[in-house]
LUMPAKE-932317 format. One record per residue (C-alpha): residue in three letters; x, y, z. Coordinates in steps of 0.001 Angstrom, whole numbers, plus 500000, padded with zeros to 6 digits. Layout:
N
  drennu      c1      c2      c3
     ALA       X       Y       Z
...
This chain:
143
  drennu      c1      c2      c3
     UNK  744334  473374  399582
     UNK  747431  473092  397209
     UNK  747444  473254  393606
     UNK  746780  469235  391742
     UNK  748323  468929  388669
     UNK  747607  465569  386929
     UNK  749544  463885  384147
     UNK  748018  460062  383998
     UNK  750198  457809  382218
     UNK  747392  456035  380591
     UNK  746871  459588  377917
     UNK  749296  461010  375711
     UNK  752322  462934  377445
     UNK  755383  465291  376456
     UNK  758186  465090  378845
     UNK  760222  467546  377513
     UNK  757717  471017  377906
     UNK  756252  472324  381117
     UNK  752504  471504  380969
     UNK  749914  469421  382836
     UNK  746580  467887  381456
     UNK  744667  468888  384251
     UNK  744910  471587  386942
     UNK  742864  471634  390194
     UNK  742746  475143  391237
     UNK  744266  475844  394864
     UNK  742257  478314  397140
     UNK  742629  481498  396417
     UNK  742076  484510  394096
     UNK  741260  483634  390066
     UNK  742799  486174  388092
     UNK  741525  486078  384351
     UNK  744039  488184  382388
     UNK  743979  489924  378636
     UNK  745905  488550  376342
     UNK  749345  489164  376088
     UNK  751206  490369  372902
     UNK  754412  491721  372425
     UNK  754039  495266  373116
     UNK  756085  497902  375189
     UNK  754224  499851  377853
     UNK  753604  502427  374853
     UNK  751545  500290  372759
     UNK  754858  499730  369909
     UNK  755779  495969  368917
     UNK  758656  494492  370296
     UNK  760371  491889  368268
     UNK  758823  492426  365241
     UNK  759232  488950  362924
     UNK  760960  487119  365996
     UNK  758536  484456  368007
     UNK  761081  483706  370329
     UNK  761357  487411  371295
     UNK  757614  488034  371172
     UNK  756889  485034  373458
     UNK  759255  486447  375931
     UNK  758074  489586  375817
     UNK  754100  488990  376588
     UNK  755241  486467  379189
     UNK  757401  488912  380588
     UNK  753841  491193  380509
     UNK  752038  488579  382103
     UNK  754100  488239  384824
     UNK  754164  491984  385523
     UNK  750910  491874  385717
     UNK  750924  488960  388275
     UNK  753660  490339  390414
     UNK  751181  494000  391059
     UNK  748769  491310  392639
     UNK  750976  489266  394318
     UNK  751856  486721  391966
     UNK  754161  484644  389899
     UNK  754185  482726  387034
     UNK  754145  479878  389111
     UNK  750385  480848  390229
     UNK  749423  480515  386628
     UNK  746944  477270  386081
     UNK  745885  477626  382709
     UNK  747281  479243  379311
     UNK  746092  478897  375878
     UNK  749085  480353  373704
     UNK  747631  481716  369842
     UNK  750541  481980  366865
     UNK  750409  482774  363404
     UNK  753121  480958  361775
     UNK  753693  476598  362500
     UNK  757746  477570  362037
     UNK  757935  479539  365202
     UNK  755808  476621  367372
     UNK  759733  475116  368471
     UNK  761296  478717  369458
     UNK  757640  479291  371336
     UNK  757989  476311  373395
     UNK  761514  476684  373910
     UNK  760898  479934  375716
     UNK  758163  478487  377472
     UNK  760244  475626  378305
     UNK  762752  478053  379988
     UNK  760128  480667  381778
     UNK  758046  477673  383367
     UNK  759014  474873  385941
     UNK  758190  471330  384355
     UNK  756676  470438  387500
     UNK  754096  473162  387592
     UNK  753149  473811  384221
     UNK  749881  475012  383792
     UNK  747138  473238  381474
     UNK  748120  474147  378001
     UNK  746118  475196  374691
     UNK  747899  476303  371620
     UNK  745850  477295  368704
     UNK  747025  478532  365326
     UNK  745302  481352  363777
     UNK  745616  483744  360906
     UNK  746457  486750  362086
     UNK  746998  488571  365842
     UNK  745342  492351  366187
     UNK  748777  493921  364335
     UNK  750168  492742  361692
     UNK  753338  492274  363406
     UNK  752303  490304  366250
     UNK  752779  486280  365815
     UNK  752003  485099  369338
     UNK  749441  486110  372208
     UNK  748969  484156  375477
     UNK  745942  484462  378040
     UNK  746457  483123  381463
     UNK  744388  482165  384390
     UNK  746154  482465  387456
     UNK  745268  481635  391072
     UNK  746662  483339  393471
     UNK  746771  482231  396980
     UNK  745148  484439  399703
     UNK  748069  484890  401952
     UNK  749947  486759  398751
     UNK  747187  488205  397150
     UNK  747117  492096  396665
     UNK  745139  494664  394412
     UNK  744834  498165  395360
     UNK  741095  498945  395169
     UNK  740078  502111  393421
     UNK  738451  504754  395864
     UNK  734606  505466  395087
């Protein structure tokens, strides 16, 4: 089974950003991910005060983290995106305007809050991803 996305023209749509307003997950493995700040691979902020460059940087994370399994952003059905600040909303969905096909846009939340773990964080995505059998991969830890 492939991936459904559905985008009825009898609810409220927005042509312009990559996003569907319903998924039906393909076969294959459900990945449930952390979510995804701005930080380098030592824990230190990247971007501080920039959205634009935060967003890039924890979707650049997530897609790391899709590619050791076998996956792409593409395999991504669902994201709920959290930001501090309603200024940086436009340079947030300009990046994710540019990092995911309009066509298969996952199922989008966004949800402002006050603050992110660090101070200096303004935005934080969570994905679930599904990714399909023939390109799944995860090395299992010997017992």
């Amino acid at each position: 089974m492939r991936v459904i996305r559905i985008n009825p023209s009898t609810v409220w749509s927005d042509d312009d950003f990559p996003f569907s307003q319903a998924v039906v997950e393909p076969e294959g493995q459900r990945v449930h991910l952390t979510g995804q700040v701005a930080w380098n691979s030592k824990g230190q902020v990247i971007g501080a005060g920039d959205a634009k460059r935060q967003t890039e940087c924890a979707i650049d994370n997530i897609g790391k983290i899709l590619a050791e399994l076998g996956g792409s952003l593409s395999d991504i059905v669902s994201l709920t995106m959290y930001y501090v600040r309603d200024e940086d909303l436009p340079a947030i969905q300009i990046v994710r305007s540019r990092r995911f096909e309009k066509d298969t846009g996952p199922a989008v939340t966004g949800v402002k809050v006050a603050g992110l773990v660090d101070a200096a964080l303004l935005v934080e995505m969570t994905v679930t991803a599904v990714i399909p059998n023939e390109r799944f991969q995860a090395s299992m830890p010997s017992s």
